[in-house]
N, C-alpha and C positions, 0 to 999 in steps of 0.2 A: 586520589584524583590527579596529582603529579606525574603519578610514573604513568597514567592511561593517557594525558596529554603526551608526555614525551613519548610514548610507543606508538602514538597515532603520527605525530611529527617522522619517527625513523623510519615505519614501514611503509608510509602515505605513499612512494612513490614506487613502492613494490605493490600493492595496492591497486593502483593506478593505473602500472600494465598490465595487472590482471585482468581489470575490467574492459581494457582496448581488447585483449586476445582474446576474451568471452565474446565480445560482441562482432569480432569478426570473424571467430569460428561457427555461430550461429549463423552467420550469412553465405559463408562458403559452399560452394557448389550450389546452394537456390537460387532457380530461376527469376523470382522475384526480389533476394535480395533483402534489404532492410524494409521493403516493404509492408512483408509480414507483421512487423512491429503495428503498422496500421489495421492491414487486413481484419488482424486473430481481433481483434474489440469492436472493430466496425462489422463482422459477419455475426460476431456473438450479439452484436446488438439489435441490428435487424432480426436476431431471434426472438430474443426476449421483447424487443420491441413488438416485433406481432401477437408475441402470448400474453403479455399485458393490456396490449388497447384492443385484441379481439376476443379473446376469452374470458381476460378478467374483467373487462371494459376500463382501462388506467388508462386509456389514451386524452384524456380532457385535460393533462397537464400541458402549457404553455412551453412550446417548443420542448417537445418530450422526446425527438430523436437525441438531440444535443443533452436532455436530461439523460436519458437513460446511458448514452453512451462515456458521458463523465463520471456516472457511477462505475462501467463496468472497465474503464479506463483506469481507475484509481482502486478499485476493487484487486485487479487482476495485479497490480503494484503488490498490494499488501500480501493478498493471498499468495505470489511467489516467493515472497522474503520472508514470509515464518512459514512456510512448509518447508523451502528447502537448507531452511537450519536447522532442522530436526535432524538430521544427518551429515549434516556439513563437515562435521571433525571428522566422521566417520570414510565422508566422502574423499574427504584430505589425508587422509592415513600414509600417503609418501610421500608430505610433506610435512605431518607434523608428527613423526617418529625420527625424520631425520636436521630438521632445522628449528629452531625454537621461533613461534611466531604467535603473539597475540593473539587467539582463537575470536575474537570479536571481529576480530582482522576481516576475517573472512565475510561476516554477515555486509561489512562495509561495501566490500566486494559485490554482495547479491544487490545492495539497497543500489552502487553504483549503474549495476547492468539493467537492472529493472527500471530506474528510476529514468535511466538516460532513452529509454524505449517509450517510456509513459508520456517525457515531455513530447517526443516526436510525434507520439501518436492526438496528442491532443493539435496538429495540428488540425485534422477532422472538427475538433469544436473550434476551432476557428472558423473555420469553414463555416460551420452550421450557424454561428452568430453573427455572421455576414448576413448568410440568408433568413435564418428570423428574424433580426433588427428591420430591414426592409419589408419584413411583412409585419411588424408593427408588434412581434409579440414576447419581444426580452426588451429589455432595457442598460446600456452603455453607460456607462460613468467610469469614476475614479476607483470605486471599490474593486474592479477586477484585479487593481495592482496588490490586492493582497492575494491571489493567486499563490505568487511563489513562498510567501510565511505559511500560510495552508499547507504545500504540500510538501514544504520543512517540517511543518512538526506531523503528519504523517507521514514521513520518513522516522524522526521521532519513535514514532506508536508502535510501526513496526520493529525498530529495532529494539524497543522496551520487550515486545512478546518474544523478539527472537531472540535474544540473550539468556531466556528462562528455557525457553523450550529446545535448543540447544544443546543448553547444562545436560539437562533429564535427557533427551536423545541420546547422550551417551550409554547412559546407565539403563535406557526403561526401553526393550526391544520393540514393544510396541506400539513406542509412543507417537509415531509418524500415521499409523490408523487413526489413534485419538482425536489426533490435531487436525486430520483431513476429514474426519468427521463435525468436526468444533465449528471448521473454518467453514463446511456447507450450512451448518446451522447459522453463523454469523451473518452469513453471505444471505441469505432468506429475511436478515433482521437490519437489516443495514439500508434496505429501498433503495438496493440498486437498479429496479423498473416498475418502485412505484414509490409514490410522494408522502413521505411520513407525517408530516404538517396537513397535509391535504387529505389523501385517504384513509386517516386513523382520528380524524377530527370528532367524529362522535364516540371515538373510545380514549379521551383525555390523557387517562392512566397506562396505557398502554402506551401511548405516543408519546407520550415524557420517559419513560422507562428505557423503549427504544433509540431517543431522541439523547436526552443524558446519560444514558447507562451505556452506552456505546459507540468507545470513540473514533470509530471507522464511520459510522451512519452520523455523526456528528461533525465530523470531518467533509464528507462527502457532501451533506447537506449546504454547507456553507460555502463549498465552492461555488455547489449550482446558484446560489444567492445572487455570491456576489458580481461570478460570469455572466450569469443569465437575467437577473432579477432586479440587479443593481440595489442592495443591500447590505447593510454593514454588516460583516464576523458579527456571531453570536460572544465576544469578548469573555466575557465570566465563565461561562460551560466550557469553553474551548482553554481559558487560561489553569481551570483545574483540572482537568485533564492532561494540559503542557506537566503542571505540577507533581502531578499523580507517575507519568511514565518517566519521566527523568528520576524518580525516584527510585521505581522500578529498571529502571537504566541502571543506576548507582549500582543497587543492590545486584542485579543479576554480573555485571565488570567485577565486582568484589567478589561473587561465589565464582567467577570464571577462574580469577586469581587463584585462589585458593585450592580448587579442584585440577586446574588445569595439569599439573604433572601428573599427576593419577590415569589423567585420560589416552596416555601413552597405553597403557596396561591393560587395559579394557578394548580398544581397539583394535 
């Protein structure tokens, strides 16, 4: 745990410009610019928003653009930073055959440029809690300010799965299908545009499964809470789950360690 603080401490500012240059070569030459960041979840939402309240009939959730758009806001976070560590060393290969650097390093890197897009984009749910508050149909208090502990420890979450699925990216050619298949099935399990409390109420077992057994739709759920609903963190379910991925953290920094010279070889 010593040498993974001080390695975060040396590289943090190699790090740091990584994520500036990511996020400005993304914008270079677009027309629209950092835009985008908002665009890509507010066009996907107005998707799934119509497939849900006209097809599946999901639309009787209160203030359910601003639902849906928090899920696919926070969704679209997670699912960049464990897909795109499946191949990350691999992607790095003239960097890390010829400088020796913390391979976790890099997921840091992905959680920086995705995450600093997510907050911008959520200024749309600000938007939208302007305008449902005035129509009467979310609720404003103090609980929003857990907001940013939320989406620290999905930051968290993700970087628990990306550290495992990384390792193996090395070695398993096809693990980057696996995982982009995993994460559409997660992505179906999570109510990112529909209400797991609300529309799985007559299937109990199911909605607790979904609900506790998965810490994306667990996450997700209690932002909408406490943004929209004005409700406290679900504390217990959210703190073993804190528990459970820092442990998974641990463990996959320790197999990073361990394997990491190898992964020169292989690449």
């Amino acid at each position: 745990m010593k040498k993974f603080i001080n390695d975060i401490k040396k590289f943090w500012n190699y790090s740091s410009y990584n994520v500036k240059a990511e996020l400005k070569s993304e914008v270079a030459g677009s027309f629209l610019s950092w835009l985008w960041w908002i665009l890509d979840p507010l066009l996907y939402m107005l998707v799934y928003a119509f497939v849900a309240s006209v097809i599946f009939s999901s639309g009787g959730t209160p203030a359910f653009l601003a639902f849906v758009f928090i899920g696919l806001n926070c969704w679209q976070f997670f699912n960049r930073v464990v897909r795109n560590s499946v191949k990350l060393v691999s992607n790095k290969k003239s960097i890390v055959t010829k400088v020796y650097i913390p391979k976790y390093m890099f997921i840091f890197e992905k959680i920086g440029t995705n995450g600093f897009k997510m907050i911008v984009s959520f200024i749309i749910t600000a938007m939208f809690m302007v305008y449902y508050y005035f129509q009467g149909e979310i609720v404003l208090n103090f609980h929003m300010l857990w907001l940013l502990p939320l989406l620290a420890m999905l930051a968290i979450v993700a970087f628990a799965f990306s550290v495992i699925v990384m390792h193996f990216g090395v070695f398993v050619e096809d693990l980057l299908n696996i995982v982009t298949v995993g994460l559409q099935l997660v992505f179906y399990l999570s109510g990112i545009f529909y209400d797991i409390t609300r529309n799985l109420k007559n299937h109990p077992t199911i909605q607790n499964l979904l609900y506790y057994g998965n810490p994306v739709a667990l996450i997700i759920t209690n932002i909408r809470n406490t943004l929209l609903y004005g409700m406290a963190p679900d504390f217990a379910a959210l703190g073993i789950w804190l528990a459970v991925c820092l442990v998974i953290s641990i463990i996959g920094v320790k197999i990073i360690y361990k394997y990491e010279n190898s992964y020169v070889k292989i690449i």
